[in-house]
N, C-alpha and C positions, 0 to 999 in steps of 0.2 A: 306688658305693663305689670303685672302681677307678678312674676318671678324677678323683672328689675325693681320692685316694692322690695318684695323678700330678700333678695342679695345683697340689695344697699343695707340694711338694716341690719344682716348678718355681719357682712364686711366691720361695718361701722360699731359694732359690738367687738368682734374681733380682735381689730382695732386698742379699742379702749380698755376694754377687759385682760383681753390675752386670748386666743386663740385655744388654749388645752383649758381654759375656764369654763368655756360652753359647753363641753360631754361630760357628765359625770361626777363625781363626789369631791369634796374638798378634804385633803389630808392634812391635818394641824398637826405640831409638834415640838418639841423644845428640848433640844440636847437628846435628840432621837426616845424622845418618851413622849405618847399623845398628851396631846393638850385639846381643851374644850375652848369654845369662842361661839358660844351660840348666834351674838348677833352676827355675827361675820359668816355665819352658816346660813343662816335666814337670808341675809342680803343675795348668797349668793343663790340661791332657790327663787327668791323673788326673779331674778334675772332671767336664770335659766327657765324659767316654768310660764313665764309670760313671752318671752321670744317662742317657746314650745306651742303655747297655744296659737300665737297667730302664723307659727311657720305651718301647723295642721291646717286651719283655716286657711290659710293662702295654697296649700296642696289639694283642698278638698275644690277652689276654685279653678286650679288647673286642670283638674278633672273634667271638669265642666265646659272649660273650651274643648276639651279634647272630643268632645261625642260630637260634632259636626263631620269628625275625619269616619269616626266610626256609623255616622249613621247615612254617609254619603255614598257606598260602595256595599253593594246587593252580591254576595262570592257565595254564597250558599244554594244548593241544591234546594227548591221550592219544593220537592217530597219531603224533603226532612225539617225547612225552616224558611217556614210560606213567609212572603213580604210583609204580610199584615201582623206577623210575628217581630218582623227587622222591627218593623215602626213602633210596631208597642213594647218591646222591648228597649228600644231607645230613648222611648219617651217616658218609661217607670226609670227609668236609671235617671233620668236629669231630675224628674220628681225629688226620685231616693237624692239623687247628691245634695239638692236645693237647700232640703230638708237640712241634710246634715251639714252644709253653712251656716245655714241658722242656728244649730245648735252649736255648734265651735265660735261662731261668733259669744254667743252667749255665755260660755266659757269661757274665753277671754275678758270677757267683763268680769265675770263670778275671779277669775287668779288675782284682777286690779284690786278687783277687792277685799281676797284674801290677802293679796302682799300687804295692803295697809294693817295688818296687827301683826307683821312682821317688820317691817321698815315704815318710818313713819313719811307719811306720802300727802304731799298738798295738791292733791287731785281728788275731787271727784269724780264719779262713775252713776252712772242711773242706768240700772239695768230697766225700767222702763222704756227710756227713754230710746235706748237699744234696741230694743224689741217694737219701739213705735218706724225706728228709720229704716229697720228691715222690712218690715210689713207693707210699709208706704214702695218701698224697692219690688218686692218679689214678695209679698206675706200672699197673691192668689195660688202661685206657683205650692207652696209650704201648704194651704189650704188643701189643694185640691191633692196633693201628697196624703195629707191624713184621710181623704174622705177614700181615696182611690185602698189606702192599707185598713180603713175600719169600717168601713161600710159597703165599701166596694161597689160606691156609686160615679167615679172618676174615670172615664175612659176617653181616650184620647180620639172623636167622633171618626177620623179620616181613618184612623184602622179599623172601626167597626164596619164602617162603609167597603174597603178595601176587603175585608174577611167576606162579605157575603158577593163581593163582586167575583171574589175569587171563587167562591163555592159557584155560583152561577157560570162562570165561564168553565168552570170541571165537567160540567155537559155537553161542552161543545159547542155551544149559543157562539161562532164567533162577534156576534155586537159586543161583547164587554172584553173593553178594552184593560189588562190586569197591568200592563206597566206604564199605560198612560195614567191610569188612580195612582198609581204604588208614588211615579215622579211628582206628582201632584202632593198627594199625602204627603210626602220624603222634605219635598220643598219646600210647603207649609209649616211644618214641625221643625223643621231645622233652624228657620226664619225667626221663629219664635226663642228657638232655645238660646242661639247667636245676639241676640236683641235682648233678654233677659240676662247672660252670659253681661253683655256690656255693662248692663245698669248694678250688678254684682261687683264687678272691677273697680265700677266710680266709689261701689258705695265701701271697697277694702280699701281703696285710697284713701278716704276718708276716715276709717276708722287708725287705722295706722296714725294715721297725723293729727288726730284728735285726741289719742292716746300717745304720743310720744313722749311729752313729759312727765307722765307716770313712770317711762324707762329711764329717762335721764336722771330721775331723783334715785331709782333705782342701781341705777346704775354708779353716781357721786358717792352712794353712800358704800355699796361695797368697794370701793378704790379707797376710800378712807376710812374704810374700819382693816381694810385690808393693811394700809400702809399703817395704822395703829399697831396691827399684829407684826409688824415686820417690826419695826422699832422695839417693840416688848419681847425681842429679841424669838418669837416666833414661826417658824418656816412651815408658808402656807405654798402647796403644793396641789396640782390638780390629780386626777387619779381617774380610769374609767370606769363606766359602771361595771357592776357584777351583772353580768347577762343571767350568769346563772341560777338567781334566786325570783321571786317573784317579784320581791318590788326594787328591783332591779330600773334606774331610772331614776327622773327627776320629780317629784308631785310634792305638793303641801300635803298631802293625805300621807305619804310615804314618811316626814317629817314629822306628822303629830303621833300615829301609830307608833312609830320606833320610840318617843319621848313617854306614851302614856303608858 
């Protein structure tokens, strides 16, 4: 669901825009001497830098499915990387990713509303309101992320249980059973992360198509300030980034720096 969100969305930019438009810098020029065209440069950042933010955000959610594959299959020697390690390990990485949805999402709001003082946009955006639809989705998940990184009061109960089950059967006791807790724990947590994972998907479906028409104005307007510049006899050409420099790349920050 989530990479056919992202791919249509690409495709259909693609599409509309031009294909060599979406990597990289815009070269203006006029009888092979640069030319300046600011709005038509903003337009084209506004684009690129808002597909950027939610192709991140839709990468940081594929992530997220992916740790069911990785927390389902135990390949490790238990001298070096005991089960109760698989699990809590497992379980701080989907924290960690959650977390960091939450903040790409957030970002993607923060770029809608930077493009608005570069292209003029009849859309709003409430980054409250953003922050209320995520919290109502997953905000316990993102909670117990912060408590588990600053306080270090978050622990996932079925690996604490499973670490002292495991220390207990190190003596030999065979009543504790170490991989009937581990499948137990493993199954638990996974259930969880899978079912959180879904209600994440509904809610990038959702922001996608609540923000589309910030793209689409976005998008109108660089097709016609572009075709302005073609008419004023200007050849507007795409160009890749410079990997080599640091701000290498598309950002609104990288735009105001170079200007101020």
């Amino acid at each position: 669901m989530i990479a056919n969100t992202i791919e249509k969305l690409l495709h259909r930019l693609a599409s509309e825009i031009g294909r060599e438009f979406l990597i990289g810098d815009l070269q203006l020029s006029r009888a092979g001497e640069p030319e300046a065209d600011d709005d038509l440069r903003n337009a084209h950042i506004a684009v690129v830098t808002y597909f950027s933010a939610m192709a991140r955000t839709a990468s940081t959610l594929e992530d997220i499915g992916k740790l069911p594959k990785f927390g389902r299959r135990y390949v490790w020697d238990s001298r070096v990387l005991r089960r109760s390690d698989h699990i809590r390990f497992v379980w701080m990485t989907f924290l960690h990713l959650t977390y960091v949805y939450h903040e790409r999402v957030h970002t993607v709001a923060k770029r809608i509303e930077e493009a608005s003082n570069y292209v003029a946009l009849n859309h709003v955006v409430s980054i409250p309101n953003e922050l209320k639809l995520m919290k109502k989705a997953f905000g316990k998940y993102v909670r117990e992320r912060g408590e588990a990184t600053h306080e270090w009061g978050a622990e996932r109960q079925e690996a604490s249980v499973l670490e002292m089950v495991e220390m207990l059967a190190a003596d030999g006791d065979p009543k504790w059973d170490v991989i009937g807790h581990y499948k137990e724990a493993r199954d638990n947590m996974l259930a969880v992360v899978e079912q959180v994972h879904q209600r994440m998907a509904l809610h990038f479906e959702d922001l996608v198509a609540r923000h589309d028409p910030a793209l689409q104005q976005m998008v109108s307007q660089f097709l016609e300030l572009k075709q302005l510049a073609l008419d004023d006899g200007i050849d507007v050409e795409a160009v890749g980034p410079n990997k080599s420099t640091f701000f290498g790349g598309r950002s609104f920050f990288r735009d105001r720096y170079q200007k101020a």
